[in-house]
N, C-alpha and C positions, 0 to 999 in steps of 0.2 A: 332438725331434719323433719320430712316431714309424716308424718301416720302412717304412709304405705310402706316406707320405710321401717319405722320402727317395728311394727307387726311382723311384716318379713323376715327381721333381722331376728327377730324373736324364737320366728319356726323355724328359719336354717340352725341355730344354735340348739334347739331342741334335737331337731333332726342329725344332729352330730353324735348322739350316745343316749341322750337325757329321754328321750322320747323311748326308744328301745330298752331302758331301764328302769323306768318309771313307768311308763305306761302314758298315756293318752294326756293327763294330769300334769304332765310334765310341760308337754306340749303348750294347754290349755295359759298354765300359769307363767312361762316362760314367754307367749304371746303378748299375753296382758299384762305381765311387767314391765314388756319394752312398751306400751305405749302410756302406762300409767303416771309416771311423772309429768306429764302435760296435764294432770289432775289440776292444776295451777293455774290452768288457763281460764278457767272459772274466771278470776278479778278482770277477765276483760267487760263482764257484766257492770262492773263498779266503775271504774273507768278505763279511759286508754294511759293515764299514767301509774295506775295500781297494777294494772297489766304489766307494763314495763318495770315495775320495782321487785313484784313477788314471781313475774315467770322466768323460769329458767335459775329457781334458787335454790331452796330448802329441799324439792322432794328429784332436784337435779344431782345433790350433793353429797358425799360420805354418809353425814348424818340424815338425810332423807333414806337413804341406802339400809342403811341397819333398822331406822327407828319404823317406818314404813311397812318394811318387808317381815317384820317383825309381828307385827300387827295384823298384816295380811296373810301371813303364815299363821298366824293365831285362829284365823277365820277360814283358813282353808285346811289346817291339818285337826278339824275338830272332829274327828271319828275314831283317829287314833292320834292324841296328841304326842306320843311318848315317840310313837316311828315316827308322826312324819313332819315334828312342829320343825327340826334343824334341817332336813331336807328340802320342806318348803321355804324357811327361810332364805338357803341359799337360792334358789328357785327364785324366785322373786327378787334379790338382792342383785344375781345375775344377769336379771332380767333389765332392771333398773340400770345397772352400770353398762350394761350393750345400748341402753337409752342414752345416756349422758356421752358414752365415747361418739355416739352416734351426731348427737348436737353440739361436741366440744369443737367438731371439723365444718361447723359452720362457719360466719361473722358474731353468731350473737355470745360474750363472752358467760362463761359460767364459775361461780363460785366451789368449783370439786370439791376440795377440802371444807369445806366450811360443815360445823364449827370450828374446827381447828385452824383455817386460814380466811379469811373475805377475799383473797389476792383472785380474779377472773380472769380464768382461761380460754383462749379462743386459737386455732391455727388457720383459720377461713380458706379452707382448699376448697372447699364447694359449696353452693347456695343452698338453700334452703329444700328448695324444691328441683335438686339434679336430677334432671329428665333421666338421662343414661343410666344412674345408681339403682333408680327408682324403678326402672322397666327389669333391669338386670334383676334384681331381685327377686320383684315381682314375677317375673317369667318362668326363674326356677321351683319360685313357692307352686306355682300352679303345676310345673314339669314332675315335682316332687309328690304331690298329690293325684296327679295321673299316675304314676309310673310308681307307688308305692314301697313296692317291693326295692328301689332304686333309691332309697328317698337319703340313704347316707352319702354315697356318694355325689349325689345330685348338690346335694347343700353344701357340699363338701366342697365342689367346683366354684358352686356360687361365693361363696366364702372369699377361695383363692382369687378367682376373678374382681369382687370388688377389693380385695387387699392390692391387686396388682391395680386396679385403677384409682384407686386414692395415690398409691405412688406416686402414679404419672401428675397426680394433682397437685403432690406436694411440690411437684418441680414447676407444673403449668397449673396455678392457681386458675378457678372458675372467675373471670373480669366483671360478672355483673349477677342479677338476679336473675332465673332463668326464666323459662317461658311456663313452668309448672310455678315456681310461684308467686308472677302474674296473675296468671289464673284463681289461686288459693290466695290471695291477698292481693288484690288488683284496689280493692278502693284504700288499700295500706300504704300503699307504694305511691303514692301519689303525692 
């Protein structure tokens, strides 16, 4: 899926409890979990088939999940490591796996389990770059930042709404690449 995606999915899920109990930090890391396994996309530097072999693997999967979040909970609960290294952890562990559910409803399949399985999982109800998901999202993140005081509820809706439109998807799959990612991979797609 694609960044505006993941970031969003990130803050509504903050904005469900974690954000009012945690504080701002919650928010913060919770964001940044959901778009950080695309950390991988780095190898498109190296080339377009080291791209294709390490993205969407290790830091998509269980063990990218614990070993990862782990690490970056080391670096972010360093003021008080004793409250907040298992907090962050989860925080970031959460973050990751709203990443992976988020790209598992692609085409491109992923390795979840691994280490424990190499078996790649994919149910491809929607492209890449779903215009619709993507607006939905996006619309409430911004409704929820206006409207503050509102921002449970708000995310709350959002949530629901894209749960009931992937539904619809799993029955009417997305037939092609959409017009977002076109755009965002257009000399890919080719």
């Amino acid at each position: 899926m694609n960044p505006i995606v993941h970031v969003t999915l990130g803050v509504h899920i903050a904005n469900l409890g974690f954000r009012q109990h945690y504080g701002r930090r919650a928010a913060v890391i919770l964001a940044t979990a959901s778009v950080f396994p695309d950390i991988d996309s780095v190898t498109v530097f190296i080339s377009r088939g080291a791209y294709a072999h390490y993205h969407r693997a290790f830091t998509h999967s269980l063990g990218g999940w614990l070993v990862c979040g782990a690490l970056l909970a080391l670096l972010t609960a360093r003021q008080d490591l004793k409250r907040w290294l298992l907090i962050d952890w989860g925080l970031w562990s959460l973050g990751m796996v709203g990443h992976t559910a988020a790209d598992i409803i692609t085409r491109w399949p992923i390795p979840v389990l691994y280490p424990l399985s190499d078996v790649r999982w994919s149910f491809a109800i929607v492209s890449w770059g779903d215009g619709f998901w993507t607006t939905l999202l996006l619309g409430f993140a911004v409704a929820a930042a206006i409207f503050a005081g509102y921002r449970r509820p708000i995310s709350g809706v959002a949530l629901g709404l894209s749960f009931l439109y992937l539904a619809y998807r799993f029955v009417v799959p997305t037939p092609g690449p959409s017009w977002l990612s076109r755009v965002w991979f257009g000399f890919w797609m080719r």
